[in-house]
C-alpha positions in Angstrom: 5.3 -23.3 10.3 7.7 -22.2 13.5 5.4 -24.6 15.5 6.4 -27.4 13.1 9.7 -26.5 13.1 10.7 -25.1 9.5 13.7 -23.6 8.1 13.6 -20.3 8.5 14.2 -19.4 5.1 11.0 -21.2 4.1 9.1 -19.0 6.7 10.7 -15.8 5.5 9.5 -16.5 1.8 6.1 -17.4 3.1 6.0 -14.0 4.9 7.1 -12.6 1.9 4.4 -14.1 -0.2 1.8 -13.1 1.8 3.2 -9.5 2.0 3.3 -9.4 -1.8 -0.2 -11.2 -1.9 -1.3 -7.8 0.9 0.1 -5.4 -0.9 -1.4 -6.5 -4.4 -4.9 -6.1 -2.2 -3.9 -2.6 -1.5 -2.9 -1.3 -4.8 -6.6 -2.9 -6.2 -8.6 -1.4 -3.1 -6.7 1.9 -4.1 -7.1 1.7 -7.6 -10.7 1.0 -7.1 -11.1 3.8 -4.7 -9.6 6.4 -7.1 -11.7 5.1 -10.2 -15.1 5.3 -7.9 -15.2 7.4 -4.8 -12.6 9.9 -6.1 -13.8 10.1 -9.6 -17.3 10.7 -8.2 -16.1 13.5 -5.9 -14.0 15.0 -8.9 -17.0 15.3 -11.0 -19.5 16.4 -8.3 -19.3 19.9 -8.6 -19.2 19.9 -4.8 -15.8 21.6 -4.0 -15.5 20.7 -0.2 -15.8 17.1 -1.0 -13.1 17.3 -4.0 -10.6 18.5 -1.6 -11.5 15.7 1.5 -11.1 13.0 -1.0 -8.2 14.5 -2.7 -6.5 15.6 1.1 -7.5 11.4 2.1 -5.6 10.4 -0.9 -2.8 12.3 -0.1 -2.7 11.3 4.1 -2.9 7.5 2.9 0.4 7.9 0.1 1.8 10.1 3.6 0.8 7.4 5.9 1.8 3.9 4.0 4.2 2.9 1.6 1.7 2.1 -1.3 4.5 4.7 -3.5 6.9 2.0 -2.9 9.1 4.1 -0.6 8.1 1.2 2.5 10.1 0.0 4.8 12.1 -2.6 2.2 12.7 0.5 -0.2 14.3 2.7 2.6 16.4 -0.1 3.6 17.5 -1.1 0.1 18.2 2.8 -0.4 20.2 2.8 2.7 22.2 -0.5 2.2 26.4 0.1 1.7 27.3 -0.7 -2.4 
């Protein structure tokens, strides 16, 4: 789209899109993860295992703004009223 010479606004709502379309992927991966590998760790009996999935849980909600406190929350939080 720059190649071709679009308006910018139509490239920032494409980049939107697909950032909406990415982060969709993420909260199914995720949601998937928790009702497989987690629940399977949960119920295995095996403590050590319940912890590293529970601890890798945690790191990624640490590490990535799948609780919606991204980059585009923190700078709607700190945008002047």
């Amino acid at each position: 789209m720059v190649d071709e010479g679009r308006y910018c606004i139509d490239i920032l709502l494409q980049i939107a899109a697909i950032q909406g379309a990415l982060s969709e992927i993420g909260r199914v991966v995720l949601s998937n993860h928790v009702q497989t590998c987690l629940a399977d760790a949960l119920k295995s009996g095996n403590a050590r295992e319940r912890r590293a999935k529970v601890d890798e849980v945690l790191g990624l909600f640490s590490r990535c703004s799948v609780t919606g406190a991204g980059p585009v929350a923190r700078r709607r939080a700190a945008r002047p009223q």
